[in-house]
LUMKERO-208891 format. One record per atom (N, C-alpha, C): residue in one letter; x, y, z. Coordinates in pm, whole numbers, plus 32768, in hexadecimal, padded with zeros to 4 digits. Example, Ala and Ser with C-alpha at 12.3 -4.5 7.8 and 13.67 -1.06 7.14 Angstrom:
A85277DC7830C;A84CE7E3E830C;A85287EB6830C;S85057F1F82C4;S85577F9682CA;S850A80038313;
***
This chain:
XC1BCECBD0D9D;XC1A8ECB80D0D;XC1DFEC340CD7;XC1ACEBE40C6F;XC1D9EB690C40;XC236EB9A0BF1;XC287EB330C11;XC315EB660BA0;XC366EAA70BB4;XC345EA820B52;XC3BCE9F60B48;XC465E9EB0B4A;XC45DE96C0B74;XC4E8E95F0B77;XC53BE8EE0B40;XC577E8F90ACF;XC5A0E88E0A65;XC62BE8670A84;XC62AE7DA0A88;XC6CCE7970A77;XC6E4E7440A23;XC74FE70C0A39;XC75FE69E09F7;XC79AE69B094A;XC798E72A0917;XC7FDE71A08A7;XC86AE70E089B;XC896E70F080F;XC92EE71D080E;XC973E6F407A2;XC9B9E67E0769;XC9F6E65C06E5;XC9C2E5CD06DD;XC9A2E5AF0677;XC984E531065C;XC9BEE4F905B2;XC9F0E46405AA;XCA10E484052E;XC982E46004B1;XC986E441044B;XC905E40103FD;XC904E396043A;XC870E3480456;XC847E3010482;XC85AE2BC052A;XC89DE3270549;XC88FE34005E3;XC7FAE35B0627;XC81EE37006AC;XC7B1E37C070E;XC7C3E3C6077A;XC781E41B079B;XC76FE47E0819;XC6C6E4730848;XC6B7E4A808C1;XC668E4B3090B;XC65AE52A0944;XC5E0E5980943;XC5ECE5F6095B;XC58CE61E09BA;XC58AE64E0A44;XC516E6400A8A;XC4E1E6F00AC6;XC43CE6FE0AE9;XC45FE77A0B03;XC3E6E7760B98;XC421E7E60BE3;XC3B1E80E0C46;XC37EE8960C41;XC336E8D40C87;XC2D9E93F0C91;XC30AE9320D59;XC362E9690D86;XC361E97E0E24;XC2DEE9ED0E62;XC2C2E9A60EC9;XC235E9D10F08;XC1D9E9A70EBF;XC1AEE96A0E55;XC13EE93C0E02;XC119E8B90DFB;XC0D3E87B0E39;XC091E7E20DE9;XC09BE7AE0D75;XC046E8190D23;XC018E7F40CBB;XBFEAE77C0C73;XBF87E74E0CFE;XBF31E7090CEC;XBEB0E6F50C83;XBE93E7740C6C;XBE3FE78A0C15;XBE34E7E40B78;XBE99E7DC0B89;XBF05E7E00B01;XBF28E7BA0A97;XBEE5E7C709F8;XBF53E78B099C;XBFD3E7C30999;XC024E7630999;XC0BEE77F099A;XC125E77A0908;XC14BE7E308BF;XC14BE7BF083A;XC21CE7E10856;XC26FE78007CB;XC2F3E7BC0799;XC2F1E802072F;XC348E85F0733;XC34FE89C06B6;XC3D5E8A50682;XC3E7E8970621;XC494E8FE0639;XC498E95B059C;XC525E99D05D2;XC504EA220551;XC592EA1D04F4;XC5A6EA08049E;XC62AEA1A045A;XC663EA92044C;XC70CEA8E041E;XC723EB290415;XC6C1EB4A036D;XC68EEBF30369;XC65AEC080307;XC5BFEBD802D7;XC597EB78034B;XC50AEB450312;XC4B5EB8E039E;XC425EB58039A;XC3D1EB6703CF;XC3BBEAF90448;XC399EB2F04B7;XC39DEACD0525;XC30EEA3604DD;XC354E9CC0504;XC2D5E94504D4;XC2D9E908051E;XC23DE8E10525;XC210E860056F;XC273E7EC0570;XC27DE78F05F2;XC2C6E6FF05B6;XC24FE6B405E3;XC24BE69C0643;XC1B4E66506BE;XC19BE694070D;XC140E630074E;XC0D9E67A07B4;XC0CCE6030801;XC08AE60A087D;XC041E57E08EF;XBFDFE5FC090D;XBF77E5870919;XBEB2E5CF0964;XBF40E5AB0A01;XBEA7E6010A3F;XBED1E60D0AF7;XBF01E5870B20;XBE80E5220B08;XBE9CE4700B25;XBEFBE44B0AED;XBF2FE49B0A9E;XBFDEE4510A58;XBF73E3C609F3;XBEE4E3AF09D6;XBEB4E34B0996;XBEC9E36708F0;XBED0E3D508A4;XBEEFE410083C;XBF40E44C081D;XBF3BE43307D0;XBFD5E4660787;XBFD1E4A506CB;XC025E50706BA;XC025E50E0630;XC09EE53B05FE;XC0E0E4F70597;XC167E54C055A;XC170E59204BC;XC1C0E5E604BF;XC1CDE5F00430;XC208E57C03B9;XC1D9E5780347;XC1EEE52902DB;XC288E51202F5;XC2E8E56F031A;XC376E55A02D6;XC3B6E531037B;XC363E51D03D1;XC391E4C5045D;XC36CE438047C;XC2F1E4280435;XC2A0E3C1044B;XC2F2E35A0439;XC2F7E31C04CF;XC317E29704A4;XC3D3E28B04D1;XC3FEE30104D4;XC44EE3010528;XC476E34805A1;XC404E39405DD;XC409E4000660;XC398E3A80693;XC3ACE3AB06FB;XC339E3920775;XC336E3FD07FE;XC2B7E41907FC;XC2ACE47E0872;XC275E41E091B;XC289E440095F;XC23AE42209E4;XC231E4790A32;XC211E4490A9F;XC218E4C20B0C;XC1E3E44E0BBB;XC244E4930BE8;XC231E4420CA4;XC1DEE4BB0CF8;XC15CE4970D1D;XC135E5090D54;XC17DE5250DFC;XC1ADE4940E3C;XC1E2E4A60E97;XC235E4DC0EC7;XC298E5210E39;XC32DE57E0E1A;XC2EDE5F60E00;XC28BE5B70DC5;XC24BE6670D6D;XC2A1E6820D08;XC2D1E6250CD1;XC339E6330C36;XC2F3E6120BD9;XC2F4E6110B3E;XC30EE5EF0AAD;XC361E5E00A86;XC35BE5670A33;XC3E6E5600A02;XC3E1E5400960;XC450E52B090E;XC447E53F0896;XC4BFE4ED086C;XC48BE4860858;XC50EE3EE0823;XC521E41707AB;XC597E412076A;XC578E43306D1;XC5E2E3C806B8;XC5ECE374064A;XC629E3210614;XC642E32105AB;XC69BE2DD0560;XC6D5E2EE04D0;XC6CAE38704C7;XC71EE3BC04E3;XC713E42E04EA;XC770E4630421;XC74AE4EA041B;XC74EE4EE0393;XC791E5A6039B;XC80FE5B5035C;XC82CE6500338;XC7D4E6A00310;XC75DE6AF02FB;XC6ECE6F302E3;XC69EE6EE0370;XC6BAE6B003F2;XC672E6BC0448;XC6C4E71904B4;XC715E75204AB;XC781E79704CE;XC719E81404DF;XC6F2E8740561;XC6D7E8DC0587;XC6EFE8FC0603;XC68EE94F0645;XC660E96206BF;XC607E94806DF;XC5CFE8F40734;XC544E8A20750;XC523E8E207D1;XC486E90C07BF;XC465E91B0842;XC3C6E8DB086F;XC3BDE90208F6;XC325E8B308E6;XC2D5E9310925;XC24DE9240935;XC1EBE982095E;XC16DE935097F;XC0F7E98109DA;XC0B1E93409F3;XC015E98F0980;XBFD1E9370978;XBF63E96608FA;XBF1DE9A70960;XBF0FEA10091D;XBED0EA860989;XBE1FEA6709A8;XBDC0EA230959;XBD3DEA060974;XBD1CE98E0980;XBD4FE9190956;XBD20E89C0953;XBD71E828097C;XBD64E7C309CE;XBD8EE77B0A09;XBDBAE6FB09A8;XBDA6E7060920;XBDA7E69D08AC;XBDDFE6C9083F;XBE11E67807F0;XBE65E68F079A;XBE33E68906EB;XBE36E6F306B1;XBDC0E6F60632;XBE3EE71305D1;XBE5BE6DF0553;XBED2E6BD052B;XBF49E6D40530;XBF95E72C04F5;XBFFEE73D0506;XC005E7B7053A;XC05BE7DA05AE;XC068E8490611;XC099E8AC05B6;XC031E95F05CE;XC049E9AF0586;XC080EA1005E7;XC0DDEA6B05F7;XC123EAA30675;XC0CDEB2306A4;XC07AEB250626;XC017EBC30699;XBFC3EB9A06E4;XBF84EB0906DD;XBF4CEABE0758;XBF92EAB807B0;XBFF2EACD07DF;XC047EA980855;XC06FEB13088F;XC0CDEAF60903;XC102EB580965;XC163EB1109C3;XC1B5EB660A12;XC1F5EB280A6E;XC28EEB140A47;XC2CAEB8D09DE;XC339EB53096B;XC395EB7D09E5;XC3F7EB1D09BE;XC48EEB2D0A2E;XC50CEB7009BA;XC564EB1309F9;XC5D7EB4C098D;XC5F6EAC40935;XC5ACEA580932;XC5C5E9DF08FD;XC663E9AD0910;XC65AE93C08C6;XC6E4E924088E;XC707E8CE0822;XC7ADE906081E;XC7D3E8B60787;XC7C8E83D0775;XC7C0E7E306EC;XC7F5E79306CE;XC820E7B70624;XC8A5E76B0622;XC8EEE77005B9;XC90BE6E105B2;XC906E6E0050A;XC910E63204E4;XC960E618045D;XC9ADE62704A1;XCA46E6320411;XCA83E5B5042F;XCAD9E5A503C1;XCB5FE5300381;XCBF9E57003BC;
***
């Protein structure tokens, strides 16, 4: 069964930087859109991005853009999720999943398209 596996959180202060990477063990996911999400306490799990299979596309939400970058090494079979200037409002649990029908990325990742949820992980971004 696909089930991901998230690292790489933890404390960051404002305008810090972490790197957060995830795998799927036993899976390729070669043919895969690969989306992040993360969920705050009290809110609803949200899209952050996504990479098509070729890692050639990409899409983020309005309030990342421009400071998260996604990739992915197919040779690791990882994604990863650079986030920069990081901001106390970006403070959750992030996880990733793979888009359950399509190999491409059509705007911003909605989580009932997806599958594959792990236990994510934190990041917290306090003073």
């Amino acid at each position: 069964q696909l089930q991901f596996v998230e690292s790489g959180g933890g404390w960051a202060q404002p305008g810090g930087s972490l790197r957060l990477s995830c795998t799927a063990p036993g899976f390729s996911l070669d043919q895969n859109a690969i989306g992040w999400f993360r969920q705050a306490p009290g809110k609803e799990r949200e899209g952050v991005s996504c990479i098509g299979s070729s890692g050639g596309t990409t899409t983020y939400a309005d309030d990342v853009k421009g400071r998260f970058i996604i990739s992915r090494d197919k040779v690791k079979k990882t994604v990863y999720l650079e986030m920069n200037n990081l901001k106390p409002e970006d403070s959750a649990v992030y996880y990733c999943a793979a888009e359950k029908s399509r190999f491409y990325c059509y705007g911003r990742p909605s989580a009932t398209d997806y599958n594959g949820w792990g236990q994510g992980t934190q990041v917290t971004v306090s003073s």
